[in-house]
C-alpha positions in Angstrom: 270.3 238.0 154.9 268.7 237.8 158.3 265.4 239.5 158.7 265.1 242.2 161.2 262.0 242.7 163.1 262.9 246.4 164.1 263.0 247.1 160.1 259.3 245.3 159.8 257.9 247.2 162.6 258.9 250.3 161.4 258.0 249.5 157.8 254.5 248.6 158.9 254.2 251.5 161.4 255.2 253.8 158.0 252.1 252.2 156.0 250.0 253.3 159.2 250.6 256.1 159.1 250.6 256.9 155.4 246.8 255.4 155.2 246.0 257.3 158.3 247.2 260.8 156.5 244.9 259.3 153.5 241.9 258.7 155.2 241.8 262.4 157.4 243.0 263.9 153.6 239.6 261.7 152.2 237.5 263.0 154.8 238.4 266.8 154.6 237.7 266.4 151.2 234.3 264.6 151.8 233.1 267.6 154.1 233.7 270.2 152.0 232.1 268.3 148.6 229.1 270.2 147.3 226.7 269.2 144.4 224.4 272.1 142.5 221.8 270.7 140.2 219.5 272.9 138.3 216.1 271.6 136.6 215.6 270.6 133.4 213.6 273.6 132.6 215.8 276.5 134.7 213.3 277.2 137.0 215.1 275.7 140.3 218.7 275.5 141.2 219.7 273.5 144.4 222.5 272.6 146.2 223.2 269.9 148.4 226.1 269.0 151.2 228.2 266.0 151.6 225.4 264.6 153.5 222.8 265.2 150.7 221.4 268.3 152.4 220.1 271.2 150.8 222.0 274.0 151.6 221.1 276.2 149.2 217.5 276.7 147.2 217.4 279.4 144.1 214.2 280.1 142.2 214.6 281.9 138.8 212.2 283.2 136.6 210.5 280.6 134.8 209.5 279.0 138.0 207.1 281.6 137.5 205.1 279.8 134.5 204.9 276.5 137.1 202.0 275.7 139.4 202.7 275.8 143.0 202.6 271.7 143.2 204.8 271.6 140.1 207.5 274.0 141.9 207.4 271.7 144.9 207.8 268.9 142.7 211.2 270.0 140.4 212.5 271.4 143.8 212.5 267.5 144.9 213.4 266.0 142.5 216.1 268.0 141.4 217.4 267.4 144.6 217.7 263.8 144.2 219.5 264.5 141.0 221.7 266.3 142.9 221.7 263.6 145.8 222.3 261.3 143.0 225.3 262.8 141.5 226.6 263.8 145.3 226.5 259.4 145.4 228.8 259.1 141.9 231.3 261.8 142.9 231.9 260.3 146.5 232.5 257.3 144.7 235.1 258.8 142.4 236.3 260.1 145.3 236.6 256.9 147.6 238.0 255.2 144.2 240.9 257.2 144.3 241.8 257.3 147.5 241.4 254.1 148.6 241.1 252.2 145.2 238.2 250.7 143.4 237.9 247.5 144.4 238.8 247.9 147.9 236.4 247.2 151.3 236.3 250.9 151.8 235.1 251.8 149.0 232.5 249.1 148.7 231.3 250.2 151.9 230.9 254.2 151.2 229.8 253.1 147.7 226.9 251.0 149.1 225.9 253.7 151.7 225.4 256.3 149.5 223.9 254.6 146.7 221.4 253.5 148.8 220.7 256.7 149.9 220.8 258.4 147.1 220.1 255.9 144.2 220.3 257.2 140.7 217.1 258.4 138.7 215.2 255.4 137.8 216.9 253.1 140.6 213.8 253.7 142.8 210.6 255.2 142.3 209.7 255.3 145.9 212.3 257.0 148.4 
């Protein structure tokens, strides 16, 4: 059987196409990914965008047993937690899509984590 280059061509320009619909179907998904983290003790609920900002800051009553510096203090670092878990579900994410193992994902996967490490992966940020 003779190979056709037309039939190679258009094979290739399928696969194109495919990973192109992937990758704007990854990346709609990416924008609208949102994380919500509350602290241990309920007094602080945050939310934070794909890009790790805060877009949403709820304080419920127990924050008012807490000291002003210990307030500031569970509103930051529940928002790494949240940060942290925003890092772990884009991975998921870029797992799926694009597999595991692939360049892709070790790219995302290292941008993020090094953003947003996971609790105990930094103590300075």
């Amino acid at each position: 059987m003779r190979f056709d280059p037309e039939d190679g061509l258009r094979a290739f320009q399928a696969q194109v196409e495919e990973r192109t619909h992937e990758t704007l179907r990854f990346s709609a998904e990416l924008e609208a990914v949102e994380v919500t983290e509350r602290s241990p003790g309920g007094e602080v609920t945050v939310r934070v965008n794909s890009a790790g900002g805060l877009t949403d800051l709820r304080f419920h009553p127990e924050a008012d047993r807490v000291s002003r510096e210990e307030l500031a203090r569970l509103v930051l670092d529940t928002s790494r937690r949240a940060q942290a878990r925003l890092a772990e579900r884009v991975g998921a994410m870029v797992a799926a899509v694009f597999g595991a193992e692939s360049g892709t994902a070790a790219l995302i996967n290292e941008a993020y984590g090094k953003r947003y490490p996971a609790a105990g992966d930094s103590d300075e940020r």
